[in-house]
N, C-alpha and C positions, 0 to 999 in steps of 0.2 A: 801874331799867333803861331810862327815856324815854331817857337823852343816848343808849346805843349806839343805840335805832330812829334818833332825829335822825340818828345817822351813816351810818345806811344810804342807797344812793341809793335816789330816787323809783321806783315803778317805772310804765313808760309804759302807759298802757290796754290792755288784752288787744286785740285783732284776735279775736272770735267767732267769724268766719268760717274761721279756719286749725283743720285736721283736725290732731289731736294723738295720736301712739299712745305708750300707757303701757308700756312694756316691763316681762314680767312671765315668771317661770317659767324658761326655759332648760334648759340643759343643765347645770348647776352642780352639784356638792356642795349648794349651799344654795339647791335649786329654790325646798322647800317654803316658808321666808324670803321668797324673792323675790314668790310667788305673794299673800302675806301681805301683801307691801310694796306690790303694786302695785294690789291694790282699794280698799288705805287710800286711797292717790292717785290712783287713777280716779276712788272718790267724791266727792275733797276736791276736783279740778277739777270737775268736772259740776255740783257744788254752786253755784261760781263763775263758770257760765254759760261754761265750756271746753267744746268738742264734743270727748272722749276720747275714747278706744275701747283694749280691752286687746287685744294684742298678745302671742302668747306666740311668740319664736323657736325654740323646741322644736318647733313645731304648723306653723308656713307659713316657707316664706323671707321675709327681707329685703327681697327685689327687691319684694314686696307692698306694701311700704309707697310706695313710686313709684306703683305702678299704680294704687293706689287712691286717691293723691292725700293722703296724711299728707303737713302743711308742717313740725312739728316733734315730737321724739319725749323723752320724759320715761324716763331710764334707769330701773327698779327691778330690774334686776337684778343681781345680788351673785354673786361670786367668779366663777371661769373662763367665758369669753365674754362675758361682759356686762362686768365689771370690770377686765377686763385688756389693755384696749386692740383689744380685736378686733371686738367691734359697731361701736366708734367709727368704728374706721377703715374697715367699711362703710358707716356714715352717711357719710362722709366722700366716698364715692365716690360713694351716691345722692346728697349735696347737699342732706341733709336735716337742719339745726341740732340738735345732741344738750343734754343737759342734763349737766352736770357736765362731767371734766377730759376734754381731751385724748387724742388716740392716747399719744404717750409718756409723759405724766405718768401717765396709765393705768396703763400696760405696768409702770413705772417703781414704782407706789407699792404694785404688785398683790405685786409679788416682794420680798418683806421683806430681802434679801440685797442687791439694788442698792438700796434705798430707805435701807438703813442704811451702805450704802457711802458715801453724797451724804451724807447727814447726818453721818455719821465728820469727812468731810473737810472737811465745814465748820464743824467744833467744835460740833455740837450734840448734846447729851448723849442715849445709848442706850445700851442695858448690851451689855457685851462678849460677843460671840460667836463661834462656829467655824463655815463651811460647809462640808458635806462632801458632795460631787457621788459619783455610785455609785461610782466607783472609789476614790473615800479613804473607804469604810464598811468596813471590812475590822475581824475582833473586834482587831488588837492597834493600832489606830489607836481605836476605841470606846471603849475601855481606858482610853487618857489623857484623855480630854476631863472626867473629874470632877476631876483634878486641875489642868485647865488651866481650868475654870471657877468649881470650886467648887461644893459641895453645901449646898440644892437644886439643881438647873437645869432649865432650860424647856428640851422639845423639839418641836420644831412642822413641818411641810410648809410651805415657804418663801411656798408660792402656793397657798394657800388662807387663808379669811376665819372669822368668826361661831367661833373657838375648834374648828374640824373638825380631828381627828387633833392634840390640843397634849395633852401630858404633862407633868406637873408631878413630876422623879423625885428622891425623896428618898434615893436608896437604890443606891449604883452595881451591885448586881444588879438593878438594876427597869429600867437602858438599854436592855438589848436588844429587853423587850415595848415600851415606847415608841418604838424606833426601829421596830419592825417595824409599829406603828399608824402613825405620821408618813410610812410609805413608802408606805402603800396609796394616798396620796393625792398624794404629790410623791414621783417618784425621789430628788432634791435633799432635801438636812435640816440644818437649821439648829439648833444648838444653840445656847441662851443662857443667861447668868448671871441665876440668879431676885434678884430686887431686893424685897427685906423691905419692906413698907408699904402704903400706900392706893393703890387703882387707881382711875382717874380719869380720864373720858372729854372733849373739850372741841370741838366744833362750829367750821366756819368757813361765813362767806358771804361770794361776791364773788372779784375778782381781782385780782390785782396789790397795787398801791398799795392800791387800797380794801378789800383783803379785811380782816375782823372778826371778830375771834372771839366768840362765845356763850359764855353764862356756863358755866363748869365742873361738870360732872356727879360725883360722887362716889360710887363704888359699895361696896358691903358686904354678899357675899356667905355664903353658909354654910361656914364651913370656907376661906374663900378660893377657895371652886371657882364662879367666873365662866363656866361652860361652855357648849358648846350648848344642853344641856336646861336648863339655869336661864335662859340669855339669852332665851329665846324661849316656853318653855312650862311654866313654873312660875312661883309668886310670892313665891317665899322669898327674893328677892333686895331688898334696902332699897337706893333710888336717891335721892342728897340733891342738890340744887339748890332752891336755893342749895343748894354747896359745906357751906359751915359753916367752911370755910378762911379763914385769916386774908386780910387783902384784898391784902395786899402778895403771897402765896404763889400763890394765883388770878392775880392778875396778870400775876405770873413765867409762869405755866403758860399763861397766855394769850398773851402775846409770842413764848416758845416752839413753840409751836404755829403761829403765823403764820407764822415764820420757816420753819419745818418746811414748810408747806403750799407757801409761795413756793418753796423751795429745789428741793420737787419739780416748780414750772411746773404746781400743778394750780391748777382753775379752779369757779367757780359753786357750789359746794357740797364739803365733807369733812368728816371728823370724824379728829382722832388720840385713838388710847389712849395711856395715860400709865402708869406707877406712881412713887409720891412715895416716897422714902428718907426708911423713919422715923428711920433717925439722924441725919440733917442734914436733912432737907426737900428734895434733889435730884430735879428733876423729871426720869424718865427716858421718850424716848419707844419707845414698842413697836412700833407701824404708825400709817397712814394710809389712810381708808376714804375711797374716790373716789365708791362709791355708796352711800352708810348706810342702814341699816337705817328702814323709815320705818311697823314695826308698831306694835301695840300697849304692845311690849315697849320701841319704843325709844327711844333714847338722843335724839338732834337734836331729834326735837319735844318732845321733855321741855325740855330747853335752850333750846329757841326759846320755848316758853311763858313759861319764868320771866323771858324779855325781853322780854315782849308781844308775842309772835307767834303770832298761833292756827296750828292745822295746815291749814287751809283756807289762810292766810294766807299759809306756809312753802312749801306746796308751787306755788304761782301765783309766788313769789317765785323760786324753784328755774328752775320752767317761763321765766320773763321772762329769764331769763338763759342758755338756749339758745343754743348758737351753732357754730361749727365753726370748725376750723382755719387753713382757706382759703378762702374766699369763690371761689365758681367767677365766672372773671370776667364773664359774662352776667348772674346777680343783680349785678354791682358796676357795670353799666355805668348 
């Protein structure tokens, strides 16, 4: 794994002096995550001689981060308000460099219905789906989606993260409880065709041209159930990185992935999920995580390890790549 470090760019000396607020906690579905994600990376700055501080936008406004003089702010927060474009684009007003993507790559990558609409159109491979906004949930519209997908299928709340409200329905009498879980959390529901095979998660860093993928995570869960409580607070889940995948298939998965990443305009840091078709090996993508998960549980610094990247290392790397949208023109002068 040294050639991908070589391909990384340098990264410039930390500034000690710049106050850094850890964004942690929220308003989200997945506070308790975030709260988890964000001591990980408070300690792993502090350690690295960052002056951090947590930051919970649940607890104080935003406008605080101005008054008290934060110069840049390290996202850890996951799913609605933190992930979906909406803190962004309050740093974006304070003029205070955020970490990870964009207001609309945000917005864009949070709602799995435009994120799989851009990637439709641009020929990269997701499995087929139906969205249906609260007026097309009606029972004799419900009705046909097993035959228009196919049983299994996945049911999920288009804009939420960490597997909150997703059904796995084997059974076209089991649609209705899963639509009525999926709605508690999103009006909107998306349904998709479950794709047979290995799931598989794969890390990027950087932008543009030089973003990179991380080596491929391979998961193997109990029963196939990847879920909230397994992702986050159990340990019966078997995580392999290396892959174990042949090197040409990793590859594949990792190209794909970039492509996906760019395609959304996200920036500094993602992760997408995958599942691989065991009958052909087709790599299919699921989402794109703008702010991943940075527990004990997860996925990125597992992947960043197996490339030589400590997590003290990952997240100073994350932080150096800070920036904002627009450059207020006084910093540019």
């Amino acid at each position: 794994m040294s050639h991908l470090l070589q391909t990384l760019p340098a990264m410039p000396p930390w500034d000690a002096s710049v106050k850094v607020a850890v964004l942690m906690g929220g308003r989200s579905a997945e506070r308790e995550v975030s709260l988890m994600s964000g001591q990980g990376v408070l300690q792993a700055l502090r350690s690295q001689g960052v002056d951090a501080h947590a930051f919970d936008p649940a607890e104080q406004g935003l406008e605080t981060l101005k008054r008290e003089g934060f110069g840049r702010a390290f996202i850890a927060l996951h799913g609605r308000y933190g992930e979906d474009g909406s803190v962004q684009g309050a740093l974006e007003l304070l003029g205070i460099p955020y970490t990870g993507s964009g207001v609309m790559a945000s917005a864009m990558a949070m709602d799995k219905v435009m994120t799989k609409r851009i990637w439709s159109a641009l020929g990269l491979s997701t499995p087929a789906s139906v969205w249906l906004p609260p007026e097309e949930q009606s029972e004799s519209r419900l009705a046909r989606i097993p035959g228009e997908l196919g049983l299994p299928l996945i049911v999920k709340p288009p804009r939420e993260g960490s597997s909150i409200g997703v059904t796995k329905v084997t059974a076209a009498a089991d649609l209705p409880a899963a639509v009525s879980l999926a709605t508690q959390y999103d009006p909107d529901l998306l349904c998709e065709a479950f794709v047979q095979g290995m799931e598989v998660t794969c890390p990027v860093l950087g932008s543009g041209a030089s973003a990179i993928a991380l080596p491929v995570v391979r998961i193997a869960a109990p029963d196939g159930a990847y879920d909230y409580q397994n992702k986050y607070f159990t340990d019966d889940v078997t995580y392999h990185c290396p892959s174990g995948l042949p090197a040409a298939l990793e590859q594949r998965i990792q190209q794909l992935v970039v492509s996906a990443y760019r395609a959304l305009g996200c920036r500094g840091w993602g992760r997408a999920d995958l599942m691989i078709r065991a009958s052909d090996e087709q790599p299919f993508l699921l989402e794109m995580n703008t702010s991943p998960g940075m527990t004990s549980h997860s996925l990125v610094p597992m992947s960043a390890r197996a490339a030589g990247i400590s997590y003290e290392a990952l997240c100073l790397r994350v932080l150096s790549s800070a920036t904002l949208d627009h450059t207020p023109k006084e910093a540019a002068q």
